[in-house]
C-alpha positions as CSV (number, residue, x, y, z in Angstrom):
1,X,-134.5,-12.5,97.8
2,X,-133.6,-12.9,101.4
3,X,-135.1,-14.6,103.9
4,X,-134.2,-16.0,107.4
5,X,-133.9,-19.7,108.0
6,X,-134.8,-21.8,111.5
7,X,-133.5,-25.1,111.2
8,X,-136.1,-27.0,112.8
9,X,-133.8,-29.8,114.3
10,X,-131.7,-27.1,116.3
11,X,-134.6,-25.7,117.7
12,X,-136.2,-28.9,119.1
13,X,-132.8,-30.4,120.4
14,X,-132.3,-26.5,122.2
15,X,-135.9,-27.6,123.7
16,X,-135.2,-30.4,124.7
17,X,-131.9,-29.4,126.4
18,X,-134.1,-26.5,128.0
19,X,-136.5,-29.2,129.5
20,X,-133.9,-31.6,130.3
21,X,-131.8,-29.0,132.6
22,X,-135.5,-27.7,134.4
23,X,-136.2,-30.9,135.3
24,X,-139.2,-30.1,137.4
25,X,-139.6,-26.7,137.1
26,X,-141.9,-25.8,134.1
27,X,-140.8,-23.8,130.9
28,X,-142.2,-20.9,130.2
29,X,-141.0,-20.2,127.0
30,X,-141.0,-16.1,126.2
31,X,-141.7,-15.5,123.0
32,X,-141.6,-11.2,122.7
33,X,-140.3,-9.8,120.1
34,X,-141.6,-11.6,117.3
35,X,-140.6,-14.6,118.9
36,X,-137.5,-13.6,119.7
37,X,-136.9,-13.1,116.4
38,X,-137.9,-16.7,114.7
39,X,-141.5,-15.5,113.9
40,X,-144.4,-16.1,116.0
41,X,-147.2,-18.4,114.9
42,X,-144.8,-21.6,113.5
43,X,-142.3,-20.9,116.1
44,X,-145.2,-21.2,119.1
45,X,-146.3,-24.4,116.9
46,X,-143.3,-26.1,117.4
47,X,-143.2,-25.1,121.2
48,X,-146.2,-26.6,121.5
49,X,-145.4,-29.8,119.8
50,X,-142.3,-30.2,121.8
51,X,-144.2,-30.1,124.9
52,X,-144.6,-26.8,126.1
53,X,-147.7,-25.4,127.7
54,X,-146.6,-21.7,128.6
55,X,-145.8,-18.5,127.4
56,X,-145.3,-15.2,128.1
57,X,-145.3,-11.8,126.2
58,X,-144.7,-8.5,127.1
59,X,-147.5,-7.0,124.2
60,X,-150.8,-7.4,124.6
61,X,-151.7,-7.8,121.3
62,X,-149.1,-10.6,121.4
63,X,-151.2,-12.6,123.9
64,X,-154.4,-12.2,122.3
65,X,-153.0,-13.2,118.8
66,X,-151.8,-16.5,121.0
67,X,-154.6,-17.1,122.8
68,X,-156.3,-17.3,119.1
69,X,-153.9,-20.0,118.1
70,X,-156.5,-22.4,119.9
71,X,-154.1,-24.7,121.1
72,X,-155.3,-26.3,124.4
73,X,-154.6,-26.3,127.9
74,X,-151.5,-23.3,127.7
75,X,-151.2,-20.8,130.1
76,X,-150.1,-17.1,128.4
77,X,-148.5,-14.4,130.4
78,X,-148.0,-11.0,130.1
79,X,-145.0,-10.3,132.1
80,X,-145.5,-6.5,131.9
81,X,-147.3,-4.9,134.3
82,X,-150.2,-2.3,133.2
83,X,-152.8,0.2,134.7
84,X,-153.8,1.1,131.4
85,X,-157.4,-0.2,131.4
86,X,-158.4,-0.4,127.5
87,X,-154.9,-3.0,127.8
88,X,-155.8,-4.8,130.8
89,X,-159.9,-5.4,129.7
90,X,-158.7,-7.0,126.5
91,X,-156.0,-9.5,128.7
92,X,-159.3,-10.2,131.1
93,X,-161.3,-10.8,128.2
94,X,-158.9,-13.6,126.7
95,X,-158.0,-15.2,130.1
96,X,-154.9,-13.4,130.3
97,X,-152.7,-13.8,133.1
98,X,-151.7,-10.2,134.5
99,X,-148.3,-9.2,135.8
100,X,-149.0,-6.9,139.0
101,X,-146.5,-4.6,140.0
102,X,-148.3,-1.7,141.5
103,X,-151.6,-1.1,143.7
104,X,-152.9,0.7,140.9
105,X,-152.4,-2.0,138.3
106,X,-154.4,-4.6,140.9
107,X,-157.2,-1.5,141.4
108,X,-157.8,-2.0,137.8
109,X,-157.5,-5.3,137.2
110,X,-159.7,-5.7,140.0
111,X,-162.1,-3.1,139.0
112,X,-162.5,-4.4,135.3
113,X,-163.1,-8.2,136.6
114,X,-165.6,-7.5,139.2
115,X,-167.8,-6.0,136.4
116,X,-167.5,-8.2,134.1
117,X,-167.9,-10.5,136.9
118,X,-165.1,-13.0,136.7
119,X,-162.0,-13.5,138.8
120,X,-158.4,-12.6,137.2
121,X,-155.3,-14.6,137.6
122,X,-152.5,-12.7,138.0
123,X,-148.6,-13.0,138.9
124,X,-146.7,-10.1,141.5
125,X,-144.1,-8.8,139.8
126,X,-141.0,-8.0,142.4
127,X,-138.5,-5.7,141.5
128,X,-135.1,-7.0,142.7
129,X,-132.7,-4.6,141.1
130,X,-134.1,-4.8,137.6
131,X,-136.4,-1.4,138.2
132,X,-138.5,-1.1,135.6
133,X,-142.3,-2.8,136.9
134,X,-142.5,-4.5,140.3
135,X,-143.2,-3.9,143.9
136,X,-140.1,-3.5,145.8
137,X,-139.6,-6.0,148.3
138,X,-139.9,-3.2,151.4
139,X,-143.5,-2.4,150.3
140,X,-144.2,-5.6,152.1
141,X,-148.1,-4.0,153.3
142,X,-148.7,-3.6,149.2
143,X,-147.7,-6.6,148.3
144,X,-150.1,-7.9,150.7
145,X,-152.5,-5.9,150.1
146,X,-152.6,-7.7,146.5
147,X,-153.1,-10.6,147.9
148,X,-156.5,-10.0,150.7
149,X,-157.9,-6.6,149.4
150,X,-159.0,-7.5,145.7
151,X,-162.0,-9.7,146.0
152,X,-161.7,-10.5,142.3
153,X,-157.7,-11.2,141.7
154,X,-156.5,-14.0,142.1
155,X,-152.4,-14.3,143.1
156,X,-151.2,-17.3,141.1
157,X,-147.4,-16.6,141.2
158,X,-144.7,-14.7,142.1
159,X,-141.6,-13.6,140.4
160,X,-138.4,-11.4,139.8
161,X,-136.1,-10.6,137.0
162,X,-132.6,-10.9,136.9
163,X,-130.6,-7.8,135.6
164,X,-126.8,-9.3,135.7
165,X,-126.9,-13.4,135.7
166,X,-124.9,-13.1,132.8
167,X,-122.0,-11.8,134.4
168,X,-122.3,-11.5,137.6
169,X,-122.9,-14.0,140.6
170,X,-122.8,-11.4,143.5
171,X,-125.4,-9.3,142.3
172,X,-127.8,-12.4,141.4
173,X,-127.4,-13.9,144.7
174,X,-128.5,-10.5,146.6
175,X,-131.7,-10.2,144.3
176,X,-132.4,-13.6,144.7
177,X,-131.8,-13.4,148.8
178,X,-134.2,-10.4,148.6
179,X,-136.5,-12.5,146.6
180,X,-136.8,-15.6,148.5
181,X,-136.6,-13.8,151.9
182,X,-139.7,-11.8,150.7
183,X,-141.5,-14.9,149.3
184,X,-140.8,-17.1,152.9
185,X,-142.2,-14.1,154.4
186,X,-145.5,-14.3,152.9
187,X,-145.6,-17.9,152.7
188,X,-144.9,-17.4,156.4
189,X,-147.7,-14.8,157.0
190,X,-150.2,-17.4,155.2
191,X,-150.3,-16.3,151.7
192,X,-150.4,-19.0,149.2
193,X,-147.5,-17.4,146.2
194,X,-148.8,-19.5,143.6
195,X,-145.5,-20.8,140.8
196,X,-142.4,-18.8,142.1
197,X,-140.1,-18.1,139.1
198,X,-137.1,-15.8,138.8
199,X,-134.8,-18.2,136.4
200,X,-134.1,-16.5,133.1
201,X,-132.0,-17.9,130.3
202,X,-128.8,-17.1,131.8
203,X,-129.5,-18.1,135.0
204,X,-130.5,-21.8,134.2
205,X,-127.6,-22.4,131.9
206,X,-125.1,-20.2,134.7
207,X,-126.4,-21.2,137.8
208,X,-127.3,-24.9,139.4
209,X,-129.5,-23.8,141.7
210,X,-132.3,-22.6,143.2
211,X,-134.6,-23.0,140.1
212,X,-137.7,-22.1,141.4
213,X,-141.3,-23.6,140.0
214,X,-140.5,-22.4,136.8
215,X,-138.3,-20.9,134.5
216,X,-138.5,-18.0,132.0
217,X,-136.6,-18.6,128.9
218,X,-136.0,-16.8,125.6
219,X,-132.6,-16.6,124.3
220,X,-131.7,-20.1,125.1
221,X,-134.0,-21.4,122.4
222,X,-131.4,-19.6,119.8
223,X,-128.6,-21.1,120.8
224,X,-127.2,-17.6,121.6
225,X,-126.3,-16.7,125.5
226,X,-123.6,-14.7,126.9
227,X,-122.2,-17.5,130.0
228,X,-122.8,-20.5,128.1
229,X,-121.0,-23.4,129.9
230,X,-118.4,-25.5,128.5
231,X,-121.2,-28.7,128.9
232,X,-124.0,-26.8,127.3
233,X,-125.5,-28.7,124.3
234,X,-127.6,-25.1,122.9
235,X,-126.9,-25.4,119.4
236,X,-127.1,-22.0,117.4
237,X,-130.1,-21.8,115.2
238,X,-130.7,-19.4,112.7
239,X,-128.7,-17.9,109.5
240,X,-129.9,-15.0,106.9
241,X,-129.9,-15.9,103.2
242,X,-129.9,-13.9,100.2
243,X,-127.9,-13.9,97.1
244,X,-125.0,-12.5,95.1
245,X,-126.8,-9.0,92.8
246,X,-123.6,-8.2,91.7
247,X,-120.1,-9.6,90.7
248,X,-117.7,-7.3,90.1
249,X,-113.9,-7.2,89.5
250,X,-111.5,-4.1,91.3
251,X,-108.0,-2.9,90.5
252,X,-105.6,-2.6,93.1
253,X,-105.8,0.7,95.0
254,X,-110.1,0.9,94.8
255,X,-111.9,1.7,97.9
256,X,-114.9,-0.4,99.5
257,X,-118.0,1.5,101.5
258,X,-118.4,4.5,103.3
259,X,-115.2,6.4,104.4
260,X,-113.4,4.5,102.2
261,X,-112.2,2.3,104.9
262,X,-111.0,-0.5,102.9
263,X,-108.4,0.0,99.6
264,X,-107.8,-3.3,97.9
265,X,-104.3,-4.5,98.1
266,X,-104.1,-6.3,94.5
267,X,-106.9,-7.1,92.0
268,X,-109.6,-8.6,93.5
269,X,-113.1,-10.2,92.8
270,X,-116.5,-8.7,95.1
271,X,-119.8,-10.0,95.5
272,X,-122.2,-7.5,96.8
273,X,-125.3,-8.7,98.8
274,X,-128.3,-7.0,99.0
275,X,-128.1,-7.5,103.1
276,X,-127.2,-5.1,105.8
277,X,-127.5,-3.6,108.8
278,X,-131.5,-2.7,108.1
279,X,-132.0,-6.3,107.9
280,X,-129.9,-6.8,111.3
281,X,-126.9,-8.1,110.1
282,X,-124.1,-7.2,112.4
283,X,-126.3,-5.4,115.2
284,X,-124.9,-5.1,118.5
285,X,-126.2,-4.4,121.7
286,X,-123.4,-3.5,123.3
287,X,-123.7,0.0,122.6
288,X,-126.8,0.8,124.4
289,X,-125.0,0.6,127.7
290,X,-123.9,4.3,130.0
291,X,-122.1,3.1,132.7
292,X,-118.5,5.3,132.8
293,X,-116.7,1.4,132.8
294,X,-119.4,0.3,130.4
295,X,-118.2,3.0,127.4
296,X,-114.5,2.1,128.6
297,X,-115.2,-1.8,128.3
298,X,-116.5,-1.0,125.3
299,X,-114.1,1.3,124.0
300,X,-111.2,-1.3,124.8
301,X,-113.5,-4.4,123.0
302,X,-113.0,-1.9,120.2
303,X,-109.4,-1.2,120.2
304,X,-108.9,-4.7,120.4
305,X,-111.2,-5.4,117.2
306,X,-109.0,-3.0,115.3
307,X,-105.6,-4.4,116.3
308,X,-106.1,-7.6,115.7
309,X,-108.1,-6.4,112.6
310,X,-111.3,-9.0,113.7
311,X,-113.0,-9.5,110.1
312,X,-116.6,-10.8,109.4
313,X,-117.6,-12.9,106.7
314,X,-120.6,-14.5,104.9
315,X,-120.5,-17.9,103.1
316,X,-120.2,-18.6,99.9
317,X,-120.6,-22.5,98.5
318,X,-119.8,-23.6,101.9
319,X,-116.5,-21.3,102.1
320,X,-116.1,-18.0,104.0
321,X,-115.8,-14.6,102.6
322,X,-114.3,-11.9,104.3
323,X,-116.7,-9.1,104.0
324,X,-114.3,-6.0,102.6
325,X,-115.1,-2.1,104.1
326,X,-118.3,-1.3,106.2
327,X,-121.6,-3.1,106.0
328,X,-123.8,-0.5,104.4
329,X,-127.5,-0.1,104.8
330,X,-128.9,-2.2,102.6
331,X,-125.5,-4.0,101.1
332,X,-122.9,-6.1,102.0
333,X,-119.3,-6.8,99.6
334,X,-117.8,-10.0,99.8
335,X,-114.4,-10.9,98.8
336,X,-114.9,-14.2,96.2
337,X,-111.8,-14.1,94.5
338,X,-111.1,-17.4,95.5
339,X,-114.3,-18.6,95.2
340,X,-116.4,-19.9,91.8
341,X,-119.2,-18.0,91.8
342,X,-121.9,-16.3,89.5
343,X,-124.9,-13.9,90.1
344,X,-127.9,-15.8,91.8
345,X,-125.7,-17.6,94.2
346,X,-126.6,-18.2,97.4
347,X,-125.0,-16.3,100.4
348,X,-125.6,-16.6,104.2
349,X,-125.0,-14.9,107.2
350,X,-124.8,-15.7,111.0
351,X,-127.3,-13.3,112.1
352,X,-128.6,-13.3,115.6
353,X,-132.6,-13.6,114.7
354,X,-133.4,-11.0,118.1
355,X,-132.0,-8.5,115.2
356,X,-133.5,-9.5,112.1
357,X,-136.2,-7.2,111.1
358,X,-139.8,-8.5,110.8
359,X,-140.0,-7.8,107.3
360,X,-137.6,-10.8,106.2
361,X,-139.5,-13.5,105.9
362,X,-138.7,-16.3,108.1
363,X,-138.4,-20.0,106.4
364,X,-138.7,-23.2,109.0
365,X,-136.8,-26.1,107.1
């Protein structure tokens, strides 16, 4: 009864506007999280028909299930790094490329190539600022190491993440100073770093430059990033569909949801929808944040919501509903009194797909 839609046009002219603002630098198109929410196999199908040739994961069992896709001449990497061996055999085994961000993940990969005999191509992982995998740019004698003490690694790239290029161009430009000054240092030592790529999805559409060999984008191929410019052509892509289960007519005075938080003002007509926030409708992730200014910005974002009572809505026949009380669970209520309706109609929601559970089936049209 509900599904998620991918309008294929969006999609391509969002790739196309992703290639077009690279220019040379070459796309690596991240496709985590069940490809970032638009499903994996048709989604990496259409990547590939648009031109790109690279991808990168951060599950293993995401790279292997690509790598079986047998499409040709792609590059796939895993952009987290591991020292679990049963997880980095199974990468070697499927031509992989590693992300090493430790001694002790090269001491594996190496170990696990030299048996089986084959050499492993891997990217060093530099931690900027981000601090979760990656060398940091001091442990310049480990990095190295990487590099000349692992007979069977071989160091095809170098990168960093970006932890605040959506808001903030002071702390990018001190990760990406620590960045390049590490990477000129090796270059200048002799090493050979292989594609240098630090540009995520809201760096390329925040920032003009430095782009690097290649860029690392996700989000931009929904349409949905935090500092898009005024001249960016990303178009939205995405919507959940389901349908009216229930019309239902309320007198004046009737509550709406848990905590009764909305009392109709007159008689009114509902539409519930079997949709809510299970499916991923109206998830957020501001709340995951613990910074002291963090919970204030967010408490403020809230105030703000409920003095200038900010409503959602779904559409119905084209028209918008405003949705009336709390999004439950597994339901959503509508207000249709203005709209002719009947049971069976369909209902659609602006959804950000990173949200939408993997159990709604997705629909390419």
């Amino acid at each position: 009864m509900t599904s998620f839609i991918i309008e294929r046009d969006k999609l391509l002219s969002n790739t196309k506007e992703i290639i077009s603002r690279a220019g040379e630098a070459k796309v690596f198109a991240v496709v985590k999280g069940n490809g970032y929410g638009f499903g994996t196999d048709e989604y990496i199908k259409l990547l590939y028909e648009s031109g790109i040739r690279h991808f990168a994961v951060t599950d293993s069992d995401d790279a292997v299930k690509i790598r079986g896709m047998n499409l040709s001449d792609i590059d796939v990497l895993m952009l987290r790094s591991t020292s679990v061996a049963e997880e980095v055999e199974k990468l070697i085994e499927n031509d992989i490329i590693l992300t090493i961000g430790s001694l002790s993940a090269a001491e594996i990969a190496n170990d696990i190539s030299s048996k089986k005999e084959k050499s492993c191509r891997v990217h060093i992982k530099i931690n900027t600022g981000m601090g979760r995998y990656g060398f940091l740019p001091d442990d310049y004698d480990g990095i190295c190491s990487v590099f000349k003490d692992f007979s069977s690694i071989e160091v095809c790239g170098l990168f960093t993440h970006f932890s605040c290029a959506f808001k903030s161009e002071s702390v990018t430009k001190k990760q990406l100073d620590a960045f390049l000054k590490l990477q000129n240092r090796l270059i200048s030592d002799g090493f050979d770093t292989g594609i240098v790529h630090f540009s995520n999805s809201a760096y390329l559409f925040g920032f003009k430059s430095p782009l690097g060999d290649a860029v690392r984008i996700g989000s931009a191929f929904t349409g949905r990033i935090a500092n898009k410019p005024a001249d960016c052509k990303l178009l939205r892509v995405g919507y959940l569909k389901s349908r009216i289960c229930e019309i239902q007519t309320l007198p004046r005075g009737s509550t709406i949801g848990y905590g009764s938080a909305y009392t109709t003002k007159k008689e009114i007509k509902t539409a519930v929808v079997p949709v809510g926030y299970a499916d991923g409708f109206n998830t957020e992730k501001v709340h995951d944040t613990y910074r002291f200014r963090d919970g204030i910005m967010y408490a403020l974002s809230e105030i703000k919501r409920m003095l200038t009572k900010k409503a959602y809505y779904g559409k119905v026949a084209g028209k918008s509903c405003k949705i009336l009380g709390h999004i439950g669970m597994t339901h959503t209520v509508l207000d249709v009194s203005d709209v002719p309706c009947n049971v069976g109609d369909e209902v659609s929601f602006d959804v950000n797909p990173i949200y939408i559970s993997a159990n709604i089936p997705r629909e390419y049209i």
